[in-house]
PADODO-706647 format. One line per field, with one value per residue (C-alpha): residue in one letter; x, y, z. Coordinates in Angstrom, 2 decimals. Example, Ala and Ser with C-alpha at 12.3 -4.5 7.8 and 13.67 -1.06 7.14 Angstrom:
2
rest	[a, s]
px	[12.30, 13.67]
py	[-4.50, -1.06]
pz	[7.80, 7.14]
//
This chain:
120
rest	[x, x, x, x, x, x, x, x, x, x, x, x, x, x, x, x, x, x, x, x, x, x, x, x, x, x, x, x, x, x, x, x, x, x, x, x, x, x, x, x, x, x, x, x, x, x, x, x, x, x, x, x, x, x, x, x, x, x, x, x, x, x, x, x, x, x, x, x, x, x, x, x, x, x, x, x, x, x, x, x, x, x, x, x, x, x, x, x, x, x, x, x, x, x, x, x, x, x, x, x, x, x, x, x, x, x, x, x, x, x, x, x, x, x, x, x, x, x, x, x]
px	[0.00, 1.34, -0.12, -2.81, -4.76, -4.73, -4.01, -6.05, -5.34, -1.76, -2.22, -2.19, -5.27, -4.83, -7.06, -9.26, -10.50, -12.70, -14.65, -12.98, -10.53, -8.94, -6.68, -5.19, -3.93, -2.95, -1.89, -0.78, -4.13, -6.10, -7.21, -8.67, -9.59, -11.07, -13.18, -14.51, -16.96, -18.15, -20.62, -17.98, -17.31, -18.49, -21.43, -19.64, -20.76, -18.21, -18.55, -16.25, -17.08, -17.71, -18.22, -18.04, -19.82, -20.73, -19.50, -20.76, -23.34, -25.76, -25.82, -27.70, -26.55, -28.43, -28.52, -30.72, -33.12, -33.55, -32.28, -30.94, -30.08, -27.51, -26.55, -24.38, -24.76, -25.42, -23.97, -23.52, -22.41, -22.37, -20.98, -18.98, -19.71, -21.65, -25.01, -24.42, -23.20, -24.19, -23.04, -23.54, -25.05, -23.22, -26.54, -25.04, -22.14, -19.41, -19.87, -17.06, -17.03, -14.89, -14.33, -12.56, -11.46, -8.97, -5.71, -5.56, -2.13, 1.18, 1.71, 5.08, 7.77, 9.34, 6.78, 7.68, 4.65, 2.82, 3.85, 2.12, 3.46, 4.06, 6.11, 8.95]
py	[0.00, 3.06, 6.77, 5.81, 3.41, 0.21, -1.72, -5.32, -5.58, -6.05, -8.38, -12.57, -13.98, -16.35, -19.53, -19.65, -22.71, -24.43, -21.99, -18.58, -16.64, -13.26, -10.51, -8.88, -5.53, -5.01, -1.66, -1.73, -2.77, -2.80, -5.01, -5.20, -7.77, -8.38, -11.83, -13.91, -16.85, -19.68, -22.46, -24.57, -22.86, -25.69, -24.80, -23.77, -21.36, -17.91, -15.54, -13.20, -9.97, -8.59, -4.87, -4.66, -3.81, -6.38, -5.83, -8.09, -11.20, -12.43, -14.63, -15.55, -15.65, -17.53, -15.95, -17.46, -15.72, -16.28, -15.46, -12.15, -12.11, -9.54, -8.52, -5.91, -2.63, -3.74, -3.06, -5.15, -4.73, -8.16, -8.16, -10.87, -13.22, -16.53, -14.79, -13.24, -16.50, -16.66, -18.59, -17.60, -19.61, -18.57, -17.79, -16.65, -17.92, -15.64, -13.10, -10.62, -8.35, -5.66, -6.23, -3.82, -5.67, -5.73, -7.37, -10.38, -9.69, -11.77, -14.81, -14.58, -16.92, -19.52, -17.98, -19.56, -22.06, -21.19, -22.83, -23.19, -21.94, -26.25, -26.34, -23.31]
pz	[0.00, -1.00, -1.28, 0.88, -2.07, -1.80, -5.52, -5.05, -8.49, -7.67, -5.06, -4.83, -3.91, -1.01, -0.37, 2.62, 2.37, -0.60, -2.26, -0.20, -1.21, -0.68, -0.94, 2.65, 3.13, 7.01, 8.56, 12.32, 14.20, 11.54, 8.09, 4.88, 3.02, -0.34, -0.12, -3.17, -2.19, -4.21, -3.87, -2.80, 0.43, 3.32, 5.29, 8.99, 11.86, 12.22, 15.57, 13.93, 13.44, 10.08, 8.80, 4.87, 1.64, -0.92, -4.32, -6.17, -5.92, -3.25, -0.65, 2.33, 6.28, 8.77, 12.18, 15.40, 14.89, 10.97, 7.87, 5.73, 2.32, 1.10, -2.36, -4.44, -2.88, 0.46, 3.60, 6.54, 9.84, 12.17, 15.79, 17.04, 19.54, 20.13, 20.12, 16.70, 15.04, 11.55, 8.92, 5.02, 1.52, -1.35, -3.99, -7.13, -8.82, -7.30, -3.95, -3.79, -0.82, 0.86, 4.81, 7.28, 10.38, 13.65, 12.50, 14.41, 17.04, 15.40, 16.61, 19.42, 18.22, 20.68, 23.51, 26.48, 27.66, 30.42, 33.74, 36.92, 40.26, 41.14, 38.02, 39.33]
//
């Protein structure tokens, strides 16, 4: 990222998992990722957080209490946690969406395990 735009075009896409992929730019605390979905993304439950704008296609996301379909031009803002679980149906050939997150803290290198006070 230079000049304060961000060139996806310029960017490898990463796999997810079947069916998801995307395209990460992360800035100190924060992320954002380009997502494409397919059909072939597995059914699975997320309590992630999401806030982002879909570009293209539409799918459908099953919360608890029912469920929301979302297409090009919408926005969507979902909070995380266990009570606003959702999990999303891929309805068109190809869902592309734009998502600003938190970048998720690295990942400390030869951390030292945590020991309890019988173990010093």
């Amino acid at each position: 990222m230079t000049g304060y735009r961000v060139d996806f075009a310029s960017l490898a896409w990463e796999r997810v998992t079947d069916g998801v992929r995307q395209k990460t730019v992360t800035d100190g605390d924060r992320k954002l990722r380009l997502v494409e979905y397919t059909k072939a993304m597995p059914p699975h439950w997320c309590e992630k957080g999401h806030c982002g704008y879909i570009l293209q296609g539409r799918f459908e996301i099953e919360f608890a209490d029912g469920i929301r379909v979302f297409e090009r031009g919408d926005g969507l803002f979902i909070p995380g946690g266990k009570s606003h679980k959702h999990r999303a149906r891929v309805l068109s050939k190809v869902v592309r969406a734009v998502f600003v997150e938190d970048a998720e803290p690295p990942v400390a290198a030869n951390k030292p395990a945590n020991r309890s006070r019988s173990d010093r």
